[in-house]
C-alpha positions in Angstrom: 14.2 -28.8 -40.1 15.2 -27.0 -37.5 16.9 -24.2 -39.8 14.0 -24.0 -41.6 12.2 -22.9 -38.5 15.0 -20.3 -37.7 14.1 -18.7 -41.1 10.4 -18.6 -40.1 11.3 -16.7 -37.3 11.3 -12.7 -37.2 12.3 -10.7 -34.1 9.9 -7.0 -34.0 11.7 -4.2 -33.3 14.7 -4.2 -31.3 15.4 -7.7 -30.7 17.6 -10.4 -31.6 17.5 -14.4 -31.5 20.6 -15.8 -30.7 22.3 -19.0 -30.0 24.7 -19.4 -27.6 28.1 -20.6 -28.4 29.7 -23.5 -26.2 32.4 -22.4 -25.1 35.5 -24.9 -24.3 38.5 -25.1 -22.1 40.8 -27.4 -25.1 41.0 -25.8 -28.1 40.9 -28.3 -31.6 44.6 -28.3 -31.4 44.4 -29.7 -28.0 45.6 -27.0 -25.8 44.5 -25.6 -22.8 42.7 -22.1 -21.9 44.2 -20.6 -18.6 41.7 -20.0 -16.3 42.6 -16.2 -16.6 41.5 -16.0 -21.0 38.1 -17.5 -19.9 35.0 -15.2 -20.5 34.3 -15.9 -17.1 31.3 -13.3 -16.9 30.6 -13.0 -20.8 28.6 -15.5 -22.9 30.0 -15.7 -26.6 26.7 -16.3 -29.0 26.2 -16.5 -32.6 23.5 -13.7 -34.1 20.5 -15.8 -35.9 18.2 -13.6 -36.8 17.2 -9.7 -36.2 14.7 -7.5 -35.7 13.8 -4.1 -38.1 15.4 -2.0 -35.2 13.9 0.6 -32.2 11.5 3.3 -33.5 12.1 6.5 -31.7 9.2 8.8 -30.2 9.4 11.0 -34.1 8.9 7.5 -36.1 12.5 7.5 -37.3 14.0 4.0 -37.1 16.9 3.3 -35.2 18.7 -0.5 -37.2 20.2 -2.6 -34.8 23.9 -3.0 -34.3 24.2 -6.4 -35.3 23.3 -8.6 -38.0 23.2 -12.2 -38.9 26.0 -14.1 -38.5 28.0 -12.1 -35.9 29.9 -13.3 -33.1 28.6 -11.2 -29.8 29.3 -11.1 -26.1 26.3 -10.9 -24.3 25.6 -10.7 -20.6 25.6 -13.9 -18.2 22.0 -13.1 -17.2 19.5 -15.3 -19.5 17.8 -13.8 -22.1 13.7 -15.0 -23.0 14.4 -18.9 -23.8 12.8 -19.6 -27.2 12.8 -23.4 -28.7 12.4 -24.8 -31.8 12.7 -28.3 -32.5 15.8 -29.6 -30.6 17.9 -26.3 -30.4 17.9 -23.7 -27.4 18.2 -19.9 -28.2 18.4 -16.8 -26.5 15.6 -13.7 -27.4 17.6 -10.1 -26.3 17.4 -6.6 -26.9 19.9 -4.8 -29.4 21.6 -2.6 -26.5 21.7 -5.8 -24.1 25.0 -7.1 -26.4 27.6 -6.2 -24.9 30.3 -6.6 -28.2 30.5 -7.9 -31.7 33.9 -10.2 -31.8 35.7 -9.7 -35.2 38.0 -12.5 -34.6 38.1 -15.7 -32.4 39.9 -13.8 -29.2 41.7 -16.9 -28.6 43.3 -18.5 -31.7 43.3 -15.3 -33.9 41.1 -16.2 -36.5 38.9 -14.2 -38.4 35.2 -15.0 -38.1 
């Protein structure tokens, strides 16, 4: 249901819905993070849904930088809290993420 809702849900312009990632201290092999690889100041999120990107002043449209499906980094201050059903995400601007993460930083794999 709720995923349903996500798809009925369309960010204007520059924004982008995301949903923040927990992140945890044991990895599934059951090792431990040192305190120095955690993102201390970084949130990681998953990209749910996009806007059409910024218009400029001349009309030409500016696409965001991310699209659905990307891992990002985003600041640790809260974005605007949007929720549907029983899930939490985070509403930001495009130039608010601070990086896309190709691969999981800690266990090497791809995303």
């Amino acid at each position: 249901m709720a995923s349903a809702a996500v798809k009925k849900f369309v960010p204007i312009l520059d924004k982008v819905l995301l949903e923040k990632i927990d992140f945890k201290d044991i990895t599934s092999a059951g090792l431990y993070l040192p305190t120095r690889l955690r993102l201390s100041k970084c949130v990681p999120a998953r990209v749910v849904a996009v806007g059409g990107g910024k218009v400029t002043e001349t009309g030409k449209r500016i696409p965001n930088t991310v699209k659905v499906g990307d891992t990002v980094l985003l600041p640790d201050h809260p974005g605007t809290t949007i929720r549907l059903y029983d899930r939490e995400f985070e509403l930001y601007e495009d130039d608010e993420i601070l990086a896309v993460v190709k691969e999981d930083l800690f266990t090497g794999n791809s995303y």
